[in-house]
C-alpha positions in Angstrom: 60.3 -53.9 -0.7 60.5 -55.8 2.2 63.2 -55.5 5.0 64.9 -59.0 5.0 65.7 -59.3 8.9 65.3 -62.9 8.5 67.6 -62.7 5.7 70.0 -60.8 8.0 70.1 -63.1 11.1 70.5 -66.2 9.0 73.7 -64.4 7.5 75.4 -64.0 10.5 78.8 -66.2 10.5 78.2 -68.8 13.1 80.8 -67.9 15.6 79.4 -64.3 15.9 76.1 -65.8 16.2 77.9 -68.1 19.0 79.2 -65.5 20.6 76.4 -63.1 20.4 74.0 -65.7 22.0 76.5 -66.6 24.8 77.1 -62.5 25.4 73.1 -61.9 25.3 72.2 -64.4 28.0 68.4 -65.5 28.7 67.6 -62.5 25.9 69.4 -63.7 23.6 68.4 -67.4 23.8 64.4 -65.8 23.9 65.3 -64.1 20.8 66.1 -67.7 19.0 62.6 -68.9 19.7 59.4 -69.0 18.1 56.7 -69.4 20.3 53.3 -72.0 19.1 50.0 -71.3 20.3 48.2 -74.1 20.3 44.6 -73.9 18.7 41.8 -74.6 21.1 43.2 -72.4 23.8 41.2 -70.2 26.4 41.6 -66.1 24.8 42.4 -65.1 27.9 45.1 -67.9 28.0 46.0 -66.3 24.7 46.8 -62.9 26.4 48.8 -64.4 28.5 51.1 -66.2 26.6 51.3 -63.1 24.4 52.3 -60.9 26.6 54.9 -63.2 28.3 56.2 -63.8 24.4 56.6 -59.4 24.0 58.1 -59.5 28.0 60.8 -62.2 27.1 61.2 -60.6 23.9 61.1 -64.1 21.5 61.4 -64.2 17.5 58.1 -65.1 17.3 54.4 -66.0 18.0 52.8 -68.3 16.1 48.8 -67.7 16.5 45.4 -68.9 15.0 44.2 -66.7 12.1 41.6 -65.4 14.1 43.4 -63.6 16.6 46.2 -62.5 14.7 45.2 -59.2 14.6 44.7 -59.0 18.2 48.2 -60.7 18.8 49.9 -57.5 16.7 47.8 -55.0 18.6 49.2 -56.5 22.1 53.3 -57.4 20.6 53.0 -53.8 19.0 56.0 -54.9 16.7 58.4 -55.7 19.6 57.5 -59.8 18.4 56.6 -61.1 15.0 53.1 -62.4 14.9 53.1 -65.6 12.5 50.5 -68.0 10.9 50.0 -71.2 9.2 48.3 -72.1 6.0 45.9 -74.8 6.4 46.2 -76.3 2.6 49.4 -77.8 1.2 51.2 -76.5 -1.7 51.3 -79.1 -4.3 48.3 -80.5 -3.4 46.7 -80.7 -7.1 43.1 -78.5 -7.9 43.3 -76.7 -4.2 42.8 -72.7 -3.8 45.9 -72.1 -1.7 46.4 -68.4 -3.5 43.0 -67.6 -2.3 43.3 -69.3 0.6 46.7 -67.2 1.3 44.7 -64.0 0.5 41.8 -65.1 3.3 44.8 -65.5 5.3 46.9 -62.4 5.1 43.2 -59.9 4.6 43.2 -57.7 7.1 44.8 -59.8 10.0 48.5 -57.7 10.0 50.5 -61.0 10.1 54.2 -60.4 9.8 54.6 -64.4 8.3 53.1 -66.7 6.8 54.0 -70.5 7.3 53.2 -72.8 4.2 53.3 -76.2 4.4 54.9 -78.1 1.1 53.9 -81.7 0.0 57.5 -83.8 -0.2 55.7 -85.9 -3.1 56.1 -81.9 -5.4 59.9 -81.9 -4.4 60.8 -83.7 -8.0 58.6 -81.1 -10.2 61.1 -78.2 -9.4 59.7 -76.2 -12.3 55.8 -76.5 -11.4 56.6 -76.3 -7.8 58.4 -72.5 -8.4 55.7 -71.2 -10.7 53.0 -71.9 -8.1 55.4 -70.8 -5.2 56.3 -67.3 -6.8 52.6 -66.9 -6.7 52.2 -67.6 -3.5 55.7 -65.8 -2.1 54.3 -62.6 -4.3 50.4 -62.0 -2.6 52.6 -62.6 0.8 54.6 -59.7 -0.2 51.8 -58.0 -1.6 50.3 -58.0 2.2 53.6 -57.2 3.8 54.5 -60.4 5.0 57.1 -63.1 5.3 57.2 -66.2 3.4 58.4 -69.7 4.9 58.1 -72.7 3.3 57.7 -75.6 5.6 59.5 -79.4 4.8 58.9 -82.4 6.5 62.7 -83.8 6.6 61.1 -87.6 7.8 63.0 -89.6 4.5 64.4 -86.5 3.1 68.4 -86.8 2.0 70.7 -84.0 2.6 71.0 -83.8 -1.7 67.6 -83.7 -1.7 67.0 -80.5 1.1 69.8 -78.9 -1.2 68.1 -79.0 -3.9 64.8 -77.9 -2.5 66.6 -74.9 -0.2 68.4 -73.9 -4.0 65.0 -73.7 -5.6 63.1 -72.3 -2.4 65.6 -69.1 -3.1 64.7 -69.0 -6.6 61.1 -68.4 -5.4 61.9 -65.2 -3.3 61.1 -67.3 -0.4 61.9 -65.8 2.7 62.6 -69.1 4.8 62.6 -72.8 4.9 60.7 -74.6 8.2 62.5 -77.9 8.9 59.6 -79.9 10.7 60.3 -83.1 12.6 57.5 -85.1 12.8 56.7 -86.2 16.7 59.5 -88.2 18.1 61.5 -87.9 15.0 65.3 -86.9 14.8 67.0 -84.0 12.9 70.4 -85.0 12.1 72.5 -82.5 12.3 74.2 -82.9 8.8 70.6 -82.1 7.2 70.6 -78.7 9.5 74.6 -78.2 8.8 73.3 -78.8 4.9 70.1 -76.5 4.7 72.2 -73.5 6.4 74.8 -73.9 4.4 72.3 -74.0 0.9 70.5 -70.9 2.2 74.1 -68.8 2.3 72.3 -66.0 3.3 69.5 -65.9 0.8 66.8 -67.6 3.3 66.4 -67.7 6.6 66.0 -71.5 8.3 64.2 -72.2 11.3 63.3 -75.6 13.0 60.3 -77.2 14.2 61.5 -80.1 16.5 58.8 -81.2 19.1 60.3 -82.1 22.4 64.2 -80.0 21.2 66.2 -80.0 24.7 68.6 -77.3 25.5 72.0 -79.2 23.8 69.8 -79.3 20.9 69.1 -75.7 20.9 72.4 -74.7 21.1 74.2 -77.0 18.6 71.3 -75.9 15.9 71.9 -72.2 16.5 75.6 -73.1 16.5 75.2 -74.3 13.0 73.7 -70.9 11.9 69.5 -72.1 12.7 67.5 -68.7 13.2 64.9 -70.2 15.3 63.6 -72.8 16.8 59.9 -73.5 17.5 58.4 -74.2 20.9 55.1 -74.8 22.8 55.0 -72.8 26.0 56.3 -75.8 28.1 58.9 -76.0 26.0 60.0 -72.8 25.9 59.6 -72.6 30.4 61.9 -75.7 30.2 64.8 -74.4 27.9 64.8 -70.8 29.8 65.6 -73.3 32.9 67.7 -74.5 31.8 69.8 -71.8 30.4 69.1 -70.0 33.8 70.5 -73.1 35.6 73.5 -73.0 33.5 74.5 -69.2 33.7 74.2 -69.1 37.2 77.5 -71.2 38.0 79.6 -68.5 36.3 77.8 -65.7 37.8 78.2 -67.0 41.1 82.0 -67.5 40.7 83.6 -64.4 42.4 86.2 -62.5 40.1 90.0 -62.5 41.5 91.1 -59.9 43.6 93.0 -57.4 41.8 97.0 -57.5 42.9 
């Protein structure tokens, strides 16, 4: 059986998850992020943005499949080494359980992102008999599950429904991904959190998220949040520019 950390951190009530960020500092905001590695990139580029990830000590690194193995060897466990599925689930007549297989083989990746078509969301029975497949040669290879939703046009009834049926699958997460200059409304976050209750983690993928952002999600009870390695410089800014006000305030004099 598989540990359910995920599982763990997304049950956390969302003042001690508050607190615990705000008592943790620049750690504890690392810890909240999942770090993207863009395809195309220089490996020795790679190396370096992998070990920075295992020296702040993030959630996550999200690599190419073929240097996932790699990526494990250098995090040695310390950071989660993730990968995304290029098929869709729900796309009709494709070989995503094989292509989840190739995937997984060999490569020691610790999660597997899978990205689900909107147009399935009505066919709740289909959509869970291929899923369970899916979430059960994950497990088979150790891994994490996440199932990642597009919310562009998606109602707060309908992410309920889908987060409901996600945890019927064994799922281990749901992705909210924003499309490029999109907006997450914070109602569909408050709403996918409060579905999940504990039985699935949820992480968002919000391209260009500022720091307010960040801390209002994880305020609502989001795990992580995803970030390209610019991103990621710019929010550690600015939570270093923040904290260094009140550590700079001297303490009063004892009487």
């Amino acid at each position: 059986m598989i540990a359910s950390t995920q599982v763990a951190a997304s049950s956390m009530g969302r003042l001690a998850q508050a607190e615990a960020y705000g008592s943790e500092g620049l750690a504890g905001l690392a810890s909240h992020l999942d770090l993207e590695i863009p395809t195309g990139i220089a490996p020795i580029d790679v190396a370096v943005l992998i070990r920075r990830a295992r020296e702040l000590g993030v959630r996550s690194v999200c690599v190419p499949a073929e240097v996932a193995t790699a990526a494990h060897d250098a995090l040695r466990g310390r950071v989660r080494v993730r990968t995304t599925c290029d098929q869709v689930l729900g796309w009709p007549g494709n070989s995503l359980l094989m292509h989840v297989g190739e995937r997984l083989e060999g490569r020691l990746v610790d999660e597997l992102d899978i990205p689900v078509d909107a147009s399935v969301l009505g066919d709740a029975a289909w959509l869970s008999l291929q899923l369970r497949r899916v979430v059960a040669r994950c497990h088979a290879h150790g891994a994490f599950a996440a199932a990642a939703l597009r919310t562009a046009g998606l109602t707060t009834a309908e992410l309920r429904t889908q987060a409901r049926g996600l945890a019927r699958a064994s799922v281990d997460a749901l992705a909210l991904v924003v499309p490029e200059g999109g907006a997450l409304p914070l109602e569909l976050v408050a709403a996918a959190v409060d579905e999940a209750a504990g039985r699935l983690a949820v992480r968002v993928v919000m391209p260009g998220v500022t720091f307010s952002q960040l801390q209002r999600m994880l305020d609502l009870g989001v795990q992580s949040v995803s970030v390209t390695p610019d991103e990621m410089d710019v929010l550690l800014a600015a939570a270093s520019a923040k904290a260094a006000p009140a550590a700079a305030t001297p303490r009063p004099k004892a009487a």
